[in-house]
C-alpha positions in Angstrom: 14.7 -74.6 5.7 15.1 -71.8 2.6 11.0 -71.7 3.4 11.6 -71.0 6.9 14.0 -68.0 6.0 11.8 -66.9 3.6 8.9 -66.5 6.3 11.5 -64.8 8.5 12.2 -62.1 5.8 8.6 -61.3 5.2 7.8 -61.0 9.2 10.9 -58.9 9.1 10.0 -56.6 6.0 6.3 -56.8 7.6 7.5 -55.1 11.0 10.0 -52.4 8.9 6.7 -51.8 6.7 4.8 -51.3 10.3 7.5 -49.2 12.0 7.2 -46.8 8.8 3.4 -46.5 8.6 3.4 -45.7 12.6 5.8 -43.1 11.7 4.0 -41.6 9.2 0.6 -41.8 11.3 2.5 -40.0 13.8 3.8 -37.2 11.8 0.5 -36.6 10.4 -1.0 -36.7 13.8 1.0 -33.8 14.5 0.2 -32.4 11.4 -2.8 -32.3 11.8 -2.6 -31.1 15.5 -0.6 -28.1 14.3 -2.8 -27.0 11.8 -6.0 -27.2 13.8 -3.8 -25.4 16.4 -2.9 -22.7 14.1 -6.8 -22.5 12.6 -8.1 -22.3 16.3 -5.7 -18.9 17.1 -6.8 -17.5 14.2 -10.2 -17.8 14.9 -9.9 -16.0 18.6 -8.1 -13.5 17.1 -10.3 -12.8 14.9 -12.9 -13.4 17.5 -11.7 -10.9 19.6 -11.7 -8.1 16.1 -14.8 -8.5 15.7 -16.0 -8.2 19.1 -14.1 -5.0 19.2 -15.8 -3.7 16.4 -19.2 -4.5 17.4 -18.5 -2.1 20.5 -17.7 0.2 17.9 -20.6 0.0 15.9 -23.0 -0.1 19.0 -21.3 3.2 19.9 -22.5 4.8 16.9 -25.2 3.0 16.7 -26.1 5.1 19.9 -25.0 8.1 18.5 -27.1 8.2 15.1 -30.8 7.1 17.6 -29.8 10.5 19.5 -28.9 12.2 16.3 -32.5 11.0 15.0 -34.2 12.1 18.4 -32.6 15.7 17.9 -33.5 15.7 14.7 -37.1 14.9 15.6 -37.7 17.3 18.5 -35.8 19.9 15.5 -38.6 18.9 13.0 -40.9 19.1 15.1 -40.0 22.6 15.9 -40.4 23.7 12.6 -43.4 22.3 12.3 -45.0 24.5 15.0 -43.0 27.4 13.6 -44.7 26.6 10.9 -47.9 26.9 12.1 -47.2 30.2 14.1 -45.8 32.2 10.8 -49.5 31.7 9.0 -51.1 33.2 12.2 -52.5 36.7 12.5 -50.4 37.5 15.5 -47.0 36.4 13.3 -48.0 38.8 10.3 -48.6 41.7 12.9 -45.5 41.3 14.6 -43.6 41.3 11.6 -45.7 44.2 10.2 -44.8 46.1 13.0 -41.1 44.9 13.8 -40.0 44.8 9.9 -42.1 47.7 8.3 -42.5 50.1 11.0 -46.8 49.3 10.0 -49.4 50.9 13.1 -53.0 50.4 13.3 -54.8 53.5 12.9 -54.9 55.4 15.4 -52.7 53.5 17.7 -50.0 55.5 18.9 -46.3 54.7 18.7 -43.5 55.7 21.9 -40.0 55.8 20.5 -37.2 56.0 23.0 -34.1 58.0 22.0 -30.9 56.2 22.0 
């Protein structure tokens, strides 16, 4: 009979040695639960940063391609300014404007004021 009671105590220390391993499953179930909870909220917050700050960069994105268009149209009025101030008709109009220059014989109306 001491072998029956033997067998009795192992089932029983078997069944505590159970009861404590489901607990511990369990707790790190929920562990594990948590802390995938926790990682998932930080991600769409973050989420939700960046998405904020790509409107912001898109924004000025859009702002610099216009700043670069003015900037282009500016050049390219520069450019043709250019151009014009090594023309003929530029250096007369500055010889006339600037240093008070004629051609000869051309004749000159001042008004008063």
């Amino acid at each position: 009979m001491t072998g029956e009671g033997g067998g009795e105590k192992e089932m029983i220390k078997r069944k505590i040695i159970f009861r404590r391993k489901k607990k511990e499953n369990r707790l790190s179930m929920v562990m594990v639960t948590v802390a995938v909870l926790m990682l998932l909220i930080v991600i769409s917050f973050k989420s939700v940063e960046l998405r904020q700050d790509q409107a912001v960069y898109d924004e000025k994105i859009e702002q610099l391609n216009s700043q670069i268009e003015q900037e282009t149209l500016r050049t390219a009025e520069i450019e043709e300014y250019g151009k014009y101030t090594q023309t003929l008709k530029y250096v007369e109009e500055v010889a006339k404007d600037k240093l008070g220059l004629v051609y000869e014989g051309e004749i000159l109306f001042k008004s008063e004021d």
